[in-house]
C-alpha positions in Angstrom: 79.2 -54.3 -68.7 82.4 -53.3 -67.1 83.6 -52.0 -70.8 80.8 -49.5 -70.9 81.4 -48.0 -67.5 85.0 -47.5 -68.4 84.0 -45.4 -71.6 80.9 -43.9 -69.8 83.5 -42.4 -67.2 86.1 -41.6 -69.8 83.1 -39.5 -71.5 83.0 -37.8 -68.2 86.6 -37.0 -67.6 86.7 -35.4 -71.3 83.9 -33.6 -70.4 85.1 -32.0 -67.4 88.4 -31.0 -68.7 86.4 -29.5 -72.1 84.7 -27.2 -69.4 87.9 -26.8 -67.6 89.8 -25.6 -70.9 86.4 -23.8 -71.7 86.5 -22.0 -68.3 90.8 -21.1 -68.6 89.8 -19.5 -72.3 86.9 -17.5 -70.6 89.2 -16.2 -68.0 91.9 -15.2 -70.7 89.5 -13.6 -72.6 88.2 -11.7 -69.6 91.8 -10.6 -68.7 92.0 -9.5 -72.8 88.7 -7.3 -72.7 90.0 -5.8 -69.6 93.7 -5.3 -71.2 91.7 -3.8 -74.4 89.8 -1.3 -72.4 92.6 -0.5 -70.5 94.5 0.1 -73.7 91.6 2.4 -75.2 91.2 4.8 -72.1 94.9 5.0 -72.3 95.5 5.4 -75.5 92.3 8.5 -75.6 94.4 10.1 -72.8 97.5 10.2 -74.3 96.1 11.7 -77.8 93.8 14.5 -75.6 98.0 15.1 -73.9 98.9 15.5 -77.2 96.5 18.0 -78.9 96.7 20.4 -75.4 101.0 19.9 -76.0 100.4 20.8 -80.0 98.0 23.1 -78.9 101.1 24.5 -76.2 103.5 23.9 -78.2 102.0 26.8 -81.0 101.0 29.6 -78.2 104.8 29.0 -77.6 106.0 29.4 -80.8 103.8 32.5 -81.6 104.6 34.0 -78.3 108.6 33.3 -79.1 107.9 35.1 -82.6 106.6 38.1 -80.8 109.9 38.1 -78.6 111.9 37.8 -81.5 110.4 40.5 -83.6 110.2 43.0 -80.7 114.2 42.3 -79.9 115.0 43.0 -83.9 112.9 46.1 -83.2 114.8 46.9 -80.2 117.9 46.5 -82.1 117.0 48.4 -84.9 116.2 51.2 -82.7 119.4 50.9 -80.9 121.0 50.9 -84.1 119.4 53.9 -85.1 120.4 56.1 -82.1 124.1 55.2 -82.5 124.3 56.2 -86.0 122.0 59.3 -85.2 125.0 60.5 -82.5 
């Protein structure tokens, strides 16, 4: 009898540390989700950042073309008067 109470209780302790292991891999996978989510918000922010900086960076680029043609203009113009005097 002695025999079956020793396996009976070694039953028991694999058991527990089953649930133990069970309970360590629930809490990593917790900790995972949360990471994912984290990740995700993150990674929407970052790509809305980046269409309003494309969007930025072509109002820029158009308004720097507008410069740019109305300073040849200028030129031209003040090219113009010193060949007209």
């Amino acid at each position: 009898m002695p025999r079956r109470f020793y396996i009976a209780g070694m039953a028991d302790d694999v058991t527990a540390r089953f649930e133990q292991d069970l309970r360590r891999l629930e809490q990593r996978l917790d900790a995972l989700v949360q990471v994912c989510d984290q990740l995700r918000e993150e990674n929407q922010s970052l790509r809305q950042r980046q269409d309003a900086l494309t969007a930025e960076r072509a109002t820029l680029l158009q308004k720097n073309e507008q410069v740019r043609a109305r300073v040849e203009a200028m030129i031209g113009r003040l090219k113009a008067m010193e060949q007209g005097s």
